[in-house]
GUTI-218470 format. One record per residue (C-alpha): residue number from 1; x, y, z; residue in three letters. Coordinates in pm, 1 decimal, padded with zeros to 6 digits. Each point is the difference from the previous one (the first is absolute). Layout:
// GUTI-218470
[NUM [X Y Z] ala],
...
This chain:
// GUTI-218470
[1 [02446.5 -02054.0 00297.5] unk],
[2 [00111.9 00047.1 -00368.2] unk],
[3 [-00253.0 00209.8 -00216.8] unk],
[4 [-00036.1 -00141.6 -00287.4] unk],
[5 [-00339.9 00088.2 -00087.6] unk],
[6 [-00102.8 00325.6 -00146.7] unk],
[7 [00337.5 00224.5 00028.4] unk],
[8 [00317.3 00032.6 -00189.6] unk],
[9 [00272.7 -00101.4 00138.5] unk],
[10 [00355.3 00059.8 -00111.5] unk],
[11 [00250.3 -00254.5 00028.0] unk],
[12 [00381.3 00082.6 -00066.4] unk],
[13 [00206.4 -00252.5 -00163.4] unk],
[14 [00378.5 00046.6 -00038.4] unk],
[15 [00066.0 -00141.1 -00370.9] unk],
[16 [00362.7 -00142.0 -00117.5] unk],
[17 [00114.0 -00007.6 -00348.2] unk],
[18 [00119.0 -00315.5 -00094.1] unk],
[19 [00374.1 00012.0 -00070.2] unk],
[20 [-00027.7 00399.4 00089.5] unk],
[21 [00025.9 00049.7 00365.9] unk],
[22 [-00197.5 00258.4 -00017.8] unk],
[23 [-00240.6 00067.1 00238.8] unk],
[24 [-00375.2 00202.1 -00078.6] unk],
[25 [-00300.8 00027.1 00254.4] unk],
[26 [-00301.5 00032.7 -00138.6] unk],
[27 [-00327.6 00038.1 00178.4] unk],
[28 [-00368.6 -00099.6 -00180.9] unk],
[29 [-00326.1 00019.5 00131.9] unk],
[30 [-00207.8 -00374.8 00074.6] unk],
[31 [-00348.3 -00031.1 00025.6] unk],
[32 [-00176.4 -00326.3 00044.2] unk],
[33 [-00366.6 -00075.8 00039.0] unk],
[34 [-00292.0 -00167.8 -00049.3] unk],
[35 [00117.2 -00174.3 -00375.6] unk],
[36 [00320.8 -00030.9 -00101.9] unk],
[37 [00236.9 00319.4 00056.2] unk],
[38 [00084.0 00231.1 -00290.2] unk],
[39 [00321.8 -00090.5 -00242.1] unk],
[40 [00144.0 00366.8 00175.5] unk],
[41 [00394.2 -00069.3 -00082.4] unk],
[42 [00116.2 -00217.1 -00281.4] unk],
[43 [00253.4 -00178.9 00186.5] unk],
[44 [-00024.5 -00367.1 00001.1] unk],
[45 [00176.0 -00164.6 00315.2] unk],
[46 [00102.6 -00394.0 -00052.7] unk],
[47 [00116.8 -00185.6 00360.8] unk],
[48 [00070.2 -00262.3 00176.6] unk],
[49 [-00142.1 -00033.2 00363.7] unk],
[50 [00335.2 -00104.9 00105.6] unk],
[51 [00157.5 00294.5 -00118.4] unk],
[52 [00078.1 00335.4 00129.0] unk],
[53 [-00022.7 00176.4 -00345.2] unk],
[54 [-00153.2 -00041.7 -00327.1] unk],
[55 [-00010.1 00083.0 -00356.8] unk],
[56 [-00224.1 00304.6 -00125.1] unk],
[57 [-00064.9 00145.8 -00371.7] unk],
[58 [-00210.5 00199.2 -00165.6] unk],
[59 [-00303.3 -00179.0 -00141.4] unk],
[60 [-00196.2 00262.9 -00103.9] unk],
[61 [-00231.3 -00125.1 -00259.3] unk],
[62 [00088.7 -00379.8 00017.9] unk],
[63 [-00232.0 -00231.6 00036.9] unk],
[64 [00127.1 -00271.5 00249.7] unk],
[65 [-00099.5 -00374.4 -00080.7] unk],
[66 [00179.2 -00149.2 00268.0] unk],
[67 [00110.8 00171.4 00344.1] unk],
[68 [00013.8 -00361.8 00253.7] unk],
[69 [00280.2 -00180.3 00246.2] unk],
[70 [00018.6 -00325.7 -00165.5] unk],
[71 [00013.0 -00307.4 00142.9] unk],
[72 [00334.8 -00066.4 00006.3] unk],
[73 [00110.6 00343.6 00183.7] unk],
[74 [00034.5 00195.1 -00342.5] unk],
[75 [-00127.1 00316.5 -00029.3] unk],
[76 [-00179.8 00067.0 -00331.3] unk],
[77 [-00094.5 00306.3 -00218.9] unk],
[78 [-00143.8 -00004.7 -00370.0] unk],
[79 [-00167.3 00370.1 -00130.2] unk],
[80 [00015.7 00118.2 -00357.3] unk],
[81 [-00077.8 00324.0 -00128.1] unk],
[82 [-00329.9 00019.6 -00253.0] unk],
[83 [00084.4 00290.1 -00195.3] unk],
[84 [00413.2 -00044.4 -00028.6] unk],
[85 [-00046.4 -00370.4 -00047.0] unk],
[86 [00341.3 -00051.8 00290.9] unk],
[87 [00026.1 -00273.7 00230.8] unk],
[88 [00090.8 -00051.4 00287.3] unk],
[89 [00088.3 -00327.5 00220.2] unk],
[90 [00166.9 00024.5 00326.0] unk],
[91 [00086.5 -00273.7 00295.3] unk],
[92 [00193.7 00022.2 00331.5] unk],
[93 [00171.8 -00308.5 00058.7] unk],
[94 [00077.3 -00139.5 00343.8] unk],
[95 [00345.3 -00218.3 00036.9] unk],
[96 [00200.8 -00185.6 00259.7] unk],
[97 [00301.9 00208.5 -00038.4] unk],
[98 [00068.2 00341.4 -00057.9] unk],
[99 [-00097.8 00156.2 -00319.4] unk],
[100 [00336.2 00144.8 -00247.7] unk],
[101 [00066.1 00244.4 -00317.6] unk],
[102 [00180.4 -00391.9 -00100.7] unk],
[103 [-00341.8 -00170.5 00077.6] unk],
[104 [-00173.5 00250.6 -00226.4] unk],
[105 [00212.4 -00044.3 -00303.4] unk],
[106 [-00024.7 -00356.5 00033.3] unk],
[107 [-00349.6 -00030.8 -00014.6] unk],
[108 [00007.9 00279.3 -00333.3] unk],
[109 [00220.3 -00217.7 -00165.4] unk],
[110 [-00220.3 -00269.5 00011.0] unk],
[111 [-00281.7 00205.9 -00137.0] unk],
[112 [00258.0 00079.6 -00282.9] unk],
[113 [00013.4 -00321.0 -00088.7] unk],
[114 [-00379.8 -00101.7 00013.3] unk],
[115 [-00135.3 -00050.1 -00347.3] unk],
[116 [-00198.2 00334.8 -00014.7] unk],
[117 [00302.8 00192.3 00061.3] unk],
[118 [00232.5 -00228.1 -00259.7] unk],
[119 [-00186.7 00185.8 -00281.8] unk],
[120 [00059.6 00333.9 00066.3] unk],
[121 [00277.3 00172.1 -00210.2] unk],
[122 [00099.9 00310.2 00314.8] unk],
[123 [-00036.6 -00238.6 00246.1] unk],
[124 [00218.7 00170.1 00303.4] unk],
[125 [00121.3 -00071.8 00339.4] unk],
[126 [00065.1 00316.3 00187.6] unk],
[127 [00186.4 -00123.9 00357.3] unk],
[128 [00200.7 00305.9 00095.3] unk],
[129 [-00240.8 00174.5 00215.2] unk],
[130 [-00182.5 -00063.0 00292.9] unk],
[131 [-00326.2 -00096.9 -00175.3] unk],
[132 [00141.9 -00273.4 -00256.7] unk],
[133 [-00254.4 00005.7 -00289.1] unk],
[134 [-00031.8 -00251.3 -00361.2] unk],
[135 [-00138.3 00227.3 -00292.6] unk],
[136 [-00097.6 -00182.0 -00342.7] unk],
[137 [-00323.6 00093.5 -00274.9] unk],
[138 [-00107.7 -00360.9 -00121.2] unk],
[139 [-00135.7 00042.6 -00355.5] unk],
[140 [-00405.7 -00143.1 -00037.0] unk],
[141 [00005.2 -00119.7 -00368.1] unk],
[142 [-00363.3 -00134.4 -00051.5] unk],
[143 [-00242.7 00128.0 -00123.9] unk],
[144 [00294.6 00291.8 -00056.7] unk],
[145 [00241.0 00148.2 00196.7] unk],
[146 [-00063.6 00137.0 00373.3] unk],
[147 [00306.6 00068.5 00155.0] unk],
[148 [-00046.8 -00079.1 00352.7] unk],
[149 [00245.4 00132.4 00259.6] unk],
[150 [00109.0 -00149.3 00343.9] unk],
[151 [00153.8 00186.3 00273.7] unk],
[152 [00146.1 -00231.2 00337.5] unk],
[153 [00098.4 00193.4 00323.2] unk],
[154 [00109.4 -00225.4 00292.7] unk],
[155 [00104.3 00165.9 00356.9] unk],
[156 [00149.3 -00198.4 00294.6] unk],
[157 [-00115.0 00129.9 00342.3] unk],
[158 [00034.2 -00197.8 00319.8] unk],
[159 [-00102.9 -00338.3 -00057.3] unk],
[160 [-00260.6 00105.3 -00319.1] unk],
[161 [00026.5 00058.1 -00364.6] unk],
[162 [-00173.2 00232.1 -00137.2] unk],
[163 [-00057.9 -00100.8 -00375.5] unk],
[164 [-00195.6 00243.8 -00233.7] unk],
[165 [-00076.6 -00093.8 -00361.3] unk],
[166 [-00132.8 00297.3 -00233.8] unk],
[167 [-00112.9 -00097.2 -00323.5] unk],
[168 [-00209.1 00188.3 -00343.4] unk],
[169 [-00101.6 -00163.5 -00285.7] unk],
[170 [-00013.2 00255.6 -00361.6] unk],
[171 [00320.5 00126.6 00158.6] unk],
[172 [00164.7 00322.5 -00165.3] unk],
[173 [00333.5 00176.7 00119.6] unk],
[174 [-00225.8 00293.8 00137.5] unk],
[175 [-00161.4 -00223.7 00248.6] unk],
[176 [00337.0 -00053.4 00218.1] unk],
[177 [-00151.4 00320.9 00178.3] unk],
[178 [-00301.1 -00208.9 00111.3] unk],
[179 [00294.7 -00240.5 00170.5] unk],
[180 [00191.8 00268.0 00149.1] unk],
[181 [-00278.6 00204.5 00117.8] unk],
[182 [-00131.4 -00272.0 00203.6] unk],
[183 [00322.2 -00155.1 00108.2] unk],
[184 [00077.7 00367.5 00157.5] unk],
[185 [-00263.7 -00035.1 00205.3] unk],
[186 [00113.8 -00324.7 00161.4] unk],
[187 [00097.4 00056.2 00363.8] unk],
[188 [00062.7 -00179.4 00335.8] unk],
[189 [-00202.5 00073.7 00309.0] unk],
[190 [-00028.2 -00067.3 00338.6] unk],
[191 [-00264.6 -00195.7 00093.9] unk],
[192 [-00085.5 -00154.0 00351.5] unk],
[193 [00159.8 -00322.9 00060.5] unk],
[194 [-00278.4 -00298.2 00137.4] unk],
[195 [00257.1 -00235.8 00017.0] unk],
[196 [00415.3 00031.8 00067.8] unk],
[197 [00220.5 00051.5 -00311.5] unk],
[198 [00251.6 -00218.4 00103.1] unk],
[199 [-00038.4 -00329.1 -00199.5] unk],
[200 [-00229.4 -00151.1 -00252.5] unk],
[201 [-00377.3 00084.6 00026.6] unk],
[202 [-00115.2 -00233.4 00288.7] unk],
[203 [-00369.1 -00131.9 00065.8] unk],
[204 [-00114.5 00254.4 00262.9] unk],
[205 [-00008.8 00314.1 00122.3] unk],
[206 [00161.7 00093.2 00324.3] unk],
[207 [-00196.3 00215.7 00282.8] unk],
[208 [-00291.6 00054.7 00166.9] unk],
[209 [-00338.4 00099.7 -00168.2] unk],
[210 [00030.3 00342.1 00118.1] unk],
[211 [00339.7 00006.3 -00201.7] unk],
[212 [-00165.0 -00118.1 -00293.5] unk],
[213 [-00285.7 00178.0 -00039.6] unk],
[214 [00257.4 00299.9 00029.4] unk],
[215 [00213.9 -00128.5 -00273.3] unk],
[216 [-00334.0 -00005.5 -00198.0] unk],
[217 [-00085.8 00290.9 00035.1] unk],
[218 [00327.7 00161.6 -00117.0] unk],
[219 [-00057.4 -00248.7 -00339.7] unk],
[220 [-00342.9 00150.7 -00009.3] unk],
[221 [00100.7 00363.5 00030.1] unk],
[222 [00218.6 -00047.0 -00315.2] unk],
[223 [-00300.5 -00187.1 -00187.8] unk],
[224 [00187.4 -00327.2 -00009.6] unk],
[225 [-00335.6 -00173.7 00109.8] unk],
[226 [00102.5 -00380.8 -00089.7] unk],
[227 [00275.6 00044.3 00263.1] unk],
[228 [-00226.1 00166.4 00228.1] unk],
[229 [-00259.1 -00267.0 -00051.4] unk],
[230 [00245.1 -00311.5 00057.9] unk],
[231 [00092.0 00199.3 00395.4] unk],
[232 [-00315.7 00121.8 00118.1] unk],
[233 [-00135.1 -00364.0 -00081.1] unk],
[234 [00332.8 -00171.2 00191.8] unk],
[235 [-00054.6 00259.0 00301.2] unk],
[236 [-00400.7 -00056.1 -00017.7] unk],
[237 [00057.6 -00390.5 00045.3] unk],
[238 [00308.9 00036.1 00286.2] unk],
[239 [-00266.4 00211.2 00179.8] unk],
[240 [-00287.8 -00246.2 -00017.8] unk],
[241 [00253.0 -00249.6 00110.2] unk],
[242 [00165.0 00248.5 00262.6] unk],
[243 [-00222.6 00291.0 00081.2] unk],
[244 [00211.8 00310.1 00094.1] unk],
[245 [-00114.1 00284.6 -00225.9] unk],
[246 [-00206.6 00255.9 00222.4] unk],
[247 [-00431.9 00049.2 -00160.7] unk],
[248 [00158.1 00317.3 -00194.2] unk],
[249 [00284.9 -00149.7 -00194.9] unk],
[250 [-00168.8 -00337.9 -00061.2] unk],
[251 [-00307.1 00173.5 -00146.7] unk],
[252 [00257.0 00226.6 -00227.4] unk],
[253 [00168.4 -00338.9 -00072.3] unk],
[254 [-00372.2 -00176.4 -00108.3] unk],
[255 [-00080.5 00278.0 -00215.3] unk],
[256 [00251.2 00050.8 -00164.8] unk],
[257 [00089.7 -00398.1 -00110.6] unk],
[258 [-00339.6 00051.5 -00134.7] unk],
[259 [00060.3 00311.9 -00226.1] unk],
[260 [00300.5 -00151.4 -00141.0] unk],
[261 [-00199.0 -00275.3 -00128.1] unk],
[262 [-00225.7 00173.5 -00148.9] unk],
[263 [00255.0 00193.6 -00154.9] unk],
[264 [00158.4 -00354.6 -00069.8] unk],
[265 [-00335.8 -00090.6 -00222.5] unk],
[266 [-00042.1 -00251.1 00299.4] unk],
[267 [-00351.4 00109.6 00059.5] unk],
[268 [-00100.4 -00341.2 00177.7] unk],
[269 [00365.4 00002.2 00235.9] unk],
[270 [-00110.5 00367.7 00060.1] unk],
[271 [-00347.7 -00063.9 00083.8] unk],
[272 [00120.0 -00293.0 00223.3] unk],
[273 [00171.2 00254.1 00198.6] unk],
[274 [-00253.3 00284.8 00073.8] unk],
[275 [-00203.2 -00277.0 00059.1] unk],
[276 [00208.8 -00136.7 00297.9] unk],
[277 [00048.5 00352.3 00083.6] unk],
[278 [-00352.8 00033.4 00095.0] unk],
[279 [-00027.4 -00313.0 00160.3] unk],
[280 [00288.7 00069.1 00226.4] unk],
[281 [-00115.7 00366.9 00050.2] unk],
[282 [-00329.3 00055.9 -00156.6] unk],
[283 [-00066.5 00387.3 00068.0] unk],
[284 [00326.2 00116.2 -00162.8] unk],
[285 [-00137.6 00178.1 -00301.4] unk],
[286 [00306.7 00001.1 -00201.1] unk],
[287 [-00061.3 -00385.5 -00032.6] unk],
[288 [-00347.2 00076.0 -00138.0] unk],
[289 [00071.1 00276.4 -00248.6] unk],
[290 [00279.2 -00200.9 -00113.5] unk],
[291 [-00186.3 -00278.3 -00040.2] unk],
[292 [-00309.0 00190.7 -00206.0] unk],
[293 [00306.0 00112.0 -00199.4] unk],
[294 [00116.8 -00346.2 -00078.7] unk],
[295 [-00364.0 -00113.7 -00082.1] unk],
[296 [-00049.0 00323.3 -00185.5] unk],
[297 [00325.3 -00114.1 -00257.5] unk],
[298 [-00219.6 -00330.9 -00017.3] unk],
[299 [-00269.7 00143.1 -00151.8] unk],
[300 [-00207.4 -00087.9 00311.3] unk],
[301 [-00268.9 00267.2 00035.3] unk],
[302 [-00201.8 -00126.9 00310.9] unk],
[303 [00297.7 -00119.2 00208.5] unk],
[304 [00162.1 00312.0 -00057.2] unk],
[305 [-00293.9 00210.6 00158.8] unk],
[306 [00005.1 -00277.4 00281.6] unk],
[307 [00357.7 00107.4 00045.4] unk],
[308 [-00072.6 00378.1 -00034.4] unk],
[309 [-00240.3 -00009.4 00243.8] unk],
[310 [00177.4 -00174.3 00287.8] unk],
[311 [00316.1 00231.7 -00074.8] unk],
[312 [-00224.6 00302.7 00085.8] unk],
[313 [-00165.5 -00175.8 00293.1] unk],
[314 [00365.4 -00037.2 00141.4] unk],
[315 [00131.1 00305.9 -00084.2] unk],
[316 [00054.9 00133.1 00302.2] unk],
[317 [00213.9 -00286.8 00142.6] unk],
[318 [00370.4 00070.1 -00214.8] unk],
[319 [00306.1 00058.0 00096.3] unk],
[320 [00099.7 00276.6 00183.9] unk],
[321 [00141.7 00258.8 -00287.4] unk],
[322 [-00170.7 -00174.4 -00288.9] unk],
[323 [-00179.5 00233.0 -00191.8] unk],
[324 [-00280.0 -00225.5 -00019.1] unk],
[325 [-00242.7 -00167.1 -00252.1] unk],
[326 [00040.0 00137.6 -00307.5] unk],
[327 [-00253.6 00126.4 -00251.9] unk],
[328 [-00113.9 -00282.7 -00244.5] unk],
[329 [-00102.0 00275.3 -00220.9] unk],
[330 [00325.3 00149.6 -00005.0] unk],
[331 [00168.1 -00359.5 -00055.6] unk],
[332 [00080.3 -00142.8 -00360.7] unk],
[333 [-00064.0 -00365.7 00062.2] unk],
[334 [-00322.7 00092.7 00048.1] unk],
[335 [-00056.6 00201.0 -00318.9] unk],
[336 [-00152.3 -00314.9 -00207.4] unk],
[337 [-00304.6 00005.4 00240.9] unk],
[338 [-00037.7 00389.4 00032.0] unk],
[339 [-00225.7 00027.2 -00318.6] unk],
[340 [-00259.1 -00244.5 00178.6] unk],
[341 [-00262.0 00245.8 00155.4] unk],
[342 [-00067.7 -00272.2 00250.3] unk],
[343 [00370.6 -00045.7 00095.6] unk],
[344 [00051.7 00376.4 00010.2] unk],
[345 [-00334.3 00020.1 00243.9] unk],
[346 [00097.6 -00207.7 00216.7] unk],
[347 [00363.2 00167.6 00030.2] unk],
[348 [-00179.7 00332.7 00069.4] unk],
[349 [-00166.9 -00124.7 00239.7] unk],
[350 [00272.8 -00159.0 00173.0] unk],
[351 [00208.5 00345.4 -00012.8] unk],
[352 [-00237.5 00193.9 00198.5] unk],
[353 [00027.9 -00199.4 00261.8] unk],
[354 [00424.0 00086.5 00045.2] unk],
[355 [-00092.7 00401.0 -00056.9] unk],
């Protein structure tokens, strides 16, 4: 049993700086519950589920657009930054052949010679270190001029590219620290591989669901919920279809799917699943709480105390070790219904029964 619920946790990550060799481990508390988990280390991890590493920066006061595994096997990040107006755009690209410094400049050159890039008057190709990068400012000359400046990184690992374009429009020469700053922060990491690293990205993951919901849980410890989501959901369906995961694990499995939809935004996917939960294993009371939580980030008063209730009813039946149901007073997600004197009866009265 992993404890997830009301404790920090610290996880320690060994961190490698890109082109550095230089090793740093670094350990942060992670606490998750009820709502979404708190933002409680800037870092920003971008993966592949076939990979045994990944990309992490600091995002610390970006807003991300886009964070998704695209169709076509491409990882995809967009995030901008509100106050210092920078971009950001990054993508891990799967190939058929292993990835080169040669492969990188190649694809820089052609961004040279794309018609955004054709106007700039510094326009250069930096290809003698290990992270080949195209620099150029474009000038904006209606409604007057906005210098806008570009920065392209590409980095050949395995079979991936990692491409990173950095751009800031009302560019001055004191905002290359804004570039650097973040581009120091760029590292490599290990990450759990779900799939071998030996070829292109193929169409499954290999092992059993017991391996899977492992490998989630190592994506979930370092936040990176969208991987975490994609192999608790592949080891959920290979147990339906093969049932080998003992009442304890498949329970932690259940649950957790759920949370990381909810986290996800999914509330419907996550309600899905606390609903099967229940139906599978009704007096769990994780499943319940979890699911008043969900309903709660609806906006769903009534099904929320439904939930509530049953949760405390149950509450005797958890795992061995877990700490038990929390307090919904004490919980967040619950905070938009606090201020209704009916709600905040009816939680009362529910708490005296656990004292």
């Amino acid at each position: 049993m992993i404890d997830r619920y009301q404790k920090f946790r610290f996880a320690t990550l060994t961190l490698i700086l890109v082109g550095a060799g230089v090793s740093i481990e670094l350990g942060w508390p992670t606490l998750v519950q009820c709502g979404p988990p708190p933002a409680l280390d800037p870092r920003h991890l971008v993966a592949l589920p076939e990979t045994s590493w990944g990309v992490a920066l600091d995002l610390d006061g970006y807003t991300t657009s886009i964070d998704d595994l695209k169709s076509d096997g491409r990882r995809y990040l967009v995030a901008s930054h509100p106050l210092t107006g920078l971009a950001l755009t990054m993508t891990l690209d799967t190939m058929q052949a292993v990835t080169s410094a040669d492969g990188c400049v190649t694809r820089l050159k052609q961004l040279a010679a794309s018609p955004q890039a054709s106007q700039a008057q510094d326009l250069a190709l930096i290809t003698t270190s290990s992270l080949p990068t195209l620099e150029y400012t474009v000038p904006e000359n209606k409604p007057r001029p906005v210098p806008q400046r570009h920065v392209h990184l590409c980095y050949p690992k395995d079979y991936v590219y990692l491409n990173l374009h950095l751009s800031k429009a009302s560019y001055a020469h004191a905002d290359e620290d804004l570039f650097r700053t973040l581009l120091k922060t760029l590292q490599i990491v290990p990450v759990p591989p779900s799939q071998p690293t030996t070829g292109a990205a193929s169409a499954s993951v290999v092992g059993t669901s017991l391996d899977l919901f492992k490998a989630g849980n190592q994506f979930y410890d370092q936040s990176n919920y969208s991987h975490a989501l994609v192999l608790y959901q592949q080891a959920l369906d290979l147990d339906k279809a093969n049932p080998l995961l003992d009442r304890i694990t498949w329970r932690d499995l259940v649950d957790h799917l759920g949370m990381v939809y909810s986290i996800a935004g999914k509330l419907a996917q996550a309600r899905a699943i606390f609903e099967y939960g229940i139906e599978e294993e009704h007096t769990y009371p994780l499943f319940h709480y979890h699911l008043a939580c969900t309903f709660a980030e609806m906006n769903d008063r009534e099904r929320t105390i439904t939930s509530l209730r049953a949760a405390i009813r149950f509450r005797k039946h958890h795992n061995p070790g877990e700490p038990g149901v929390p307090d919904p007073r004490r919980d967040v997600t619950f905070r938009r219904f606090m201020s209704h004197k009916d709600f905040r009866a009816v939680v009362d009265r529910l708490m005296t029964q656990v004292q």
